[in-house]
C-alpha positions as a printed Julia matrix, in Angstrom:
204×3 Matrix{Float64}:
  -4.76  -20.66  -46.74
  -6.0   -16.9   -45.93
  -5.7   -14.79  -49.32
  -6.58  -11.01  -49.17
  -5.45   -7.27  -50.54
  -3.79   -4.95  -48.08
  -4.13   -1.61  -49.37
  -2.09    1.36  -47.69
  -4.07    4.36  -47.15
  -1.78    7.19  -45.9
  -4.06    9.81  -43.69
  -6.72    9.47  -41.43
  -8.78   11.92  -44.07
  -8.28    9.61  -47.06
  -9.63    6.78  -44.91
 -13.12    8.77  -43.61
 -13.35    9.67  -47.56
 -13.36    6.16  -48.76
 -15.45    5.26  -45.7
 -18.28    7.71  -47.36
 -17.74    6.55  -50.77
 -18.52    3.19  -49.34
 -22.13    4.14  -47.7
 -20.89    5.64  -44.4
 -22.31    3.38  -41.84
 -20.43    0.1   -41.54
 -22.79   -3.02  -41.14
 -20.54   -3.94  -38.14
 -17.21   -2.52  -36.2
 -14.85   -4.2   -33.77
 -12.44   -2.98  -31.1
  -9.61   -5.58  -30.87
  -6.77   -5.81  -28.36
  -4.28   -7.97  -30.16
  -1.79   -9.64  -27.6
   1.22  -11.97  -29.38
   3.28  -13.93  -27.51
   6.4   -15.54  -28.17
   8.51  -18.87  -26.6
  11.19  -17.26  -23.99
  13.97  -18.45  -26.47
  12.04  -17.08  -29.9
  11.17  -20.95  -30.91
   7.7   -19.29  -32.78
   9.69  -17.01  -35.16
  12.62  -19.78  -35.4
   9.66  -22.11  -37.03
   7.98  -18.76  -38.83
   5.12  -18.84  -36.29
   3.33  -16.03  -35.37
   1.13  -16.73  -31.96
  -1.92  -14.34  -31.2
  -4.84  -14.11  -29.16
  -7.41  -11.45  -30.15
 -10.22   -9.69  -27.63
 -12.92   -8.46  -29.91
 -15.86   -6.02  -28.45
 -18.96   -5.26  -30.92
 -21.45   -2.66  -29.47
 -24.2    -4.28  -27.71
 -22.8    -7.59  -27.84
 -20.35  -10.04  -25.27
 -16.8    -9.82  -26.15
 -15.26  -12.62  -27.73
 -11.95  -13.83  -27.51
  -9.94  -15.65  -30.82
  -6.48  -17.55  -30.55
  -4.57  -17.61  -34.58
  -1.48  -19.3   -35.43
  -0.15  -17.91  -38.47
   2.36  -19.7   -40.75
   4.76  -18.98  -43.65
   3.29  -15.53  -44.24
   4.03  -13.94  -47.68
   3.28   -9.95  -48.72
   3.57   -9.61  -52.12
   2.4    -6.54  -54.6
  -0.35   -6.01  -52.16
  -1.82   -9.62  -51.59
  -0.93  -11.47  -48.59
  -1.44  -15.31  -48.45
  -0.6   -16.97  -44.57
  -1.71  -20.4   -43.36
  -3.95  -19.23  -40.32
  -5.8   -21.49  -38.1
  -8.25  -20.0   -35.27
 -10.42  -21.1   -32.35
 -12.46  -19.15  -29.96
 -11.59  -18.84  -26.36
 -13.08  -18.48  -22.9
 -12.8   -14.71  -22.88
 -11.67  -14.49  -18.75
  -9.19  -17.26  -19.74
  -7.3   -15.0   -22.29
  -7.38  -11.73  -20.29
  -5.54  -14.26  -17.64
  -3.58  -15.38  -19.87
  -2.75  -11.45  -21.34
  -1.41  -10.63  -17.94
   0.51  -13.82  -17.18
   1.67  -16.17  -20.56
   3.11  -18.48  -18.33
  -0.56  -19.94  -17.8
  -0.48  -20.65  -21.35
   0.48  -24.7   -21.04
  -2.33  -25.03  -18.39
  -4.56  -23.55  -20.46
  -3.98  -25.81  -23.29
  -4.95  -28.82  -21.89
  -8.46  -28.02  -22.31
  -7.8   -25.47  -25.44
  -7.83  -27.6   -28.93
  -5.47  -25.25  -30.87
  -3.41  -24.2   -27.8
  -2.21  -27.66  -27.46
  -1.83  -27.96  -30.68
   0.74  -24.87  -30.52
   2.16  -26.41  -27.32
   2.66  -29.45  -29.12
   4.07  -27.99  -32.57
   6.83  -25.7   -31.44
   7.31  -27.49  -27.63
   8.94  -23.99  -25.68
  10.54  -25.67  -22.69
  11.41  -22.39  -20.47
   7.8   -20.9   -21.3
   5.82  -18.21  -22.96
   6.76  -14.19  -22.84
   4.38  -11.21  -24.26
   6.06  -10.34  -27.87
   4.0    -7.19  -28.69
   0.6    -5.35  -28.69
  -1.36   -3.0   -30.49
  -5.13   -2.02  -30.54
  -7.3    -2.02  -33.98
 -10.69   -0.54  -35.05
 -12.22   -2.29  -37.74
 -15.04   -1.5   -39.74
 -17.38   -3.57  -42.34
 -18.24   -2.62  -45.29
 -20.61   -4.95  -48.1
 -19.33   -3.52  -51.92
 -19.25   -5.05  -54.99
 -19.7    -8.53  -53.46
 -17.12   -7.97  -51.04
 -16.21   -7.35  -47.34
 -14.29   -4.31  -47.03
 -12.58   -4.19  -43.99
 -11.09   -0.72  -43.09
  -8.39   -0.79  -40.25
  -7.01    1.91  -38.32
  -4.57    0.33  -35.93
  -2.9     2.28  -32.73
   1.04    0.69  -32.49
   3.02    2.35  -29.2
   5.02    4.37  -32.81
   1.91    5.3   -34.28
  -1.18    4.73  -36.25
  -1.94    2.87  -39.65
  -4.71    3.0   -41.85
  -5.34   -0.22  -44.31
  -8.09   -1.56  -46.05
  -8.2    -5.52  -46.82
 -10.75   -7.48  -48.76
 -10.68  -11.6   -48.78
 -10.92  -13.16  -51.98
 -10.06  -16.01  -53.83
  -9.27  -13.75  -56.72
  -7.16  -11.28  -55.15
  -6.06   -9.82  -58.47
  -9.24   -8.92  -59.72
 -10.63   -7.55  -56.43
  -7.3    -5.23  -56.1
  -8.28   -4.03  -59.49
 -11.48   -3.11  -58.78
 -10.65   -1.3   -54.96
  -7.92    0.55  -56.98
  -9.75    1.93  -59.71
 -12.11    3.13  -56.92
 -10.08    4.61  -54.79
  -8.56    6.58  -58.17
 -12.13    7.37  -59.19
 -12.59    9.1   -55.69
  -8.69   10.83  -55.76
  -7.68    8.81  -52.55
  -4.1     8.01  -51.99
  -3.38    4.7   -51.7
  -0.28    1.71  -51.97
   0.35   -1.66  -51.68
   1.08   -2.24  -47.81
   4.51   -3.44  -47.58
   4.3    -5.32  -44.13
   1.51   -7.06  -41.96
  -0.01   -5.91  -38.94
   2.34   -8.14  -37.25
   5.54   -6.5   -39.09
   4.68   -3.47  -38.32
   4.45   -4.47  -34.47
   8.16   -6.08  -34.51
  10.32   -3.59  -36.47
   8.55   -0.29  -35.57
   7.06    0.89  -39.01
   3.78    1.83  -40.56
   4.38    0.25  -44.16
């Protein structure tokens, strides 16, 4: 079980603000190229399944390439708690498999947690692309934390979030709240995951 804060930040100002409160310079940033994909007949979303394979680039580094399933997701108040499992992957065999799913049951005979998708939710008449969108994300070390901040490019727009992991999500929303008050940076709870956002078109 994943548990983390989504925080809302509204402007692409408020986000470079909080990005100098925290020190700047992020110890690390990522350029991912999310790709989701769906059964032909919906049989993911039927079962509350949300299928992704990520493409991360780090400066001076190889890409690497991530496959998630995501279960039984749940947004509440700010904190988001999913089942998420995830497993590295050949990075040529996911930019095959970005421009044709339908290599996606070959693929899993030698992929762990593809077959074990394959195998969970069995989608008979194949795999389709179910939506896209590109994210920067940059890492921040505060207060015993890692502070991601996100600003993610949707085909309707762009979304600024921060999220921090913990297994007290209360008290770390607490603390990033009173912070971002102390600095006079707009803020809410995010209403909707990445994902969400993705399906129905919004930036909440």
């Amino acid at each position: 079980m994943e548990i983390e804060i989504k925080i809302r930040l509204f402007t692409e100002e408020d986000t470079a603000r909080l990005e100098q409160v925290l020190g700047d310079e992020p110890f690390a940033s990522e350029d991912q190229d999310n790709v989701f994909f769906e059964g032909f007949y919906n049989e993911l979303i039927e079962n509350q399944l949300v299928f992704r394979i990520r493409l991360i680039e780090k400066l001076g580094k190889d890409p690497v390439a991530v496959v998630a399933l995501k279960g039984n997701a749940v947004l509440i108040d700010g904190i988001a708690r999913v089942e998420e499992e995830e497993e590295i992957i050949d990075v040529n065999t996911a930019k095959a498999i970005f421009e044709n799913p339908k290599l996606i049951p070959e693929a899993a005979m030698s992929h762990r947690l593809l077959k074990t998708i394959v195998e969970r939710v069995p989608c008979n008449s194949g795999y389709k692309h179910l939506g896209r969108f590109k994210n920067v994300r940059h890492k921040y070390h505060w207060q015993g934390y890692v502070v991601e901040i996100d600003r993610t490019t949707f085909l309707h727009g762009t979304a600024y979030e921060v999220e921090i992991e913990s297994s007290d999500p209360e008290k770390a929303k607490e603390q990033l709240t009173t912070l971002l008050q102390e600095h006079h940076i707009a803020y809410g709870n995010s209403k909707c995951n990445k994902y969400e956002n993705m399906i129905n078109g919004t930036l909440l």
